[in-house]
N, C-alpha and C positions, 0 to 999 in steps of 0.2 A: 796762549790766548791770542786770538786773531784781534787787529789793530782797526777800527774804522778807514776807511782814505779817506785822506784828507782833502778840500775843498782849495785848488791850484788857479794861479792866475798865466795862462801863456800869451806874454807878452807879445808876442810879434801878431797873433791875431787881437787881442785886448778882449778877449773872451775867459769864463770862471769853465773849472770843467774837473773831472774827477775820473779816474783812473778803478775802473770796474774789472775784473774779470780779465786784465791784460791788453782793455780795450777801453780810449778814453771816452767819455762822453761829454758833449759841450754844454754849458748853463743858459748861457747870454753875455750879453756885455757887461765888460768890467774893465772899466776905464785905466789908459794908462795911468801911473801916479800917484790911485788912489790907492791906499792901502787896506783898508776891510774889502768884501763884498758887498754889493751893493744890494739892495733887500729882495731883488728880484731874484738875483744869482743864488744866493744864499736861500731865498723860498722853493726853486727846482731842485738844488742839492737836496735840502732835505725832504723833499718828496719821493727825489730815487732813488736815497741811502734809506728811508723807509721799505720801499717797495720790494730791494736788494735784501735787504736782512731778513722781510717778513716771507720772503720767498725761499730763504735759506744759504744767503749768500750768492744767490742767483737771480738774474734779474728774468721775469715770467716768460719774455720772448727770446731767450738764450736757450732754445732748446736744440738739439739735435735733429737736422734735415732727416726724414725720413727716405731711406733708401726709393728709387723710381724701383717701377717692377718691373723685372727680367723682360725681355724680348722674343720671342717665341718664333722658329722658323718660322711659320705663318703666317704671324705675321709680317714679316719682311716679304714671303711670294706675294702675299694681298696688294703691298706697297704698290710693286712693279705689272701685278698682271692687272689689265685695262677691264 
């Protein structure tokens, strides 16, 4: 069974933030000190650990660059001839 991530506090910015996909994402401010989140912080976590699960563990804009299309001699002479 897969574990929710949990809602992190990185001290040296004083920001909430949570660990997606191998990539963290920041909440807001969250004060050195304090030890909960702070209701803002804690309101965007649960917006994007919603979004993340309803999406299938994938957050909607984690998708895969679609390859550019290939280059064609011709167009490369078009480039150069005037």
């Amino acid at each position: 069974m897969q574990h929710t991530p949990k809602l992190c506090h990185h001290l040296g910015s004083e920001q909430g933030y949570v660990t997606l996909n191998g990539r963290e994402h920041y909440l807001g401010h969250w004060p050195r000190g304090q030890r909960k989140a702070p209701p803002a912080v804690r309101s965007e976590y649960d917006l994007l650990i919603g979004r993340w699960l309803a999406n299938g563990r994938r957050l909607p804009d984690e998708t895969t660059p679609a390859a550019p299309a290939p280059v064609t001699v011709n167009q490369v002479i078009l480039a150069f001839v005037p």
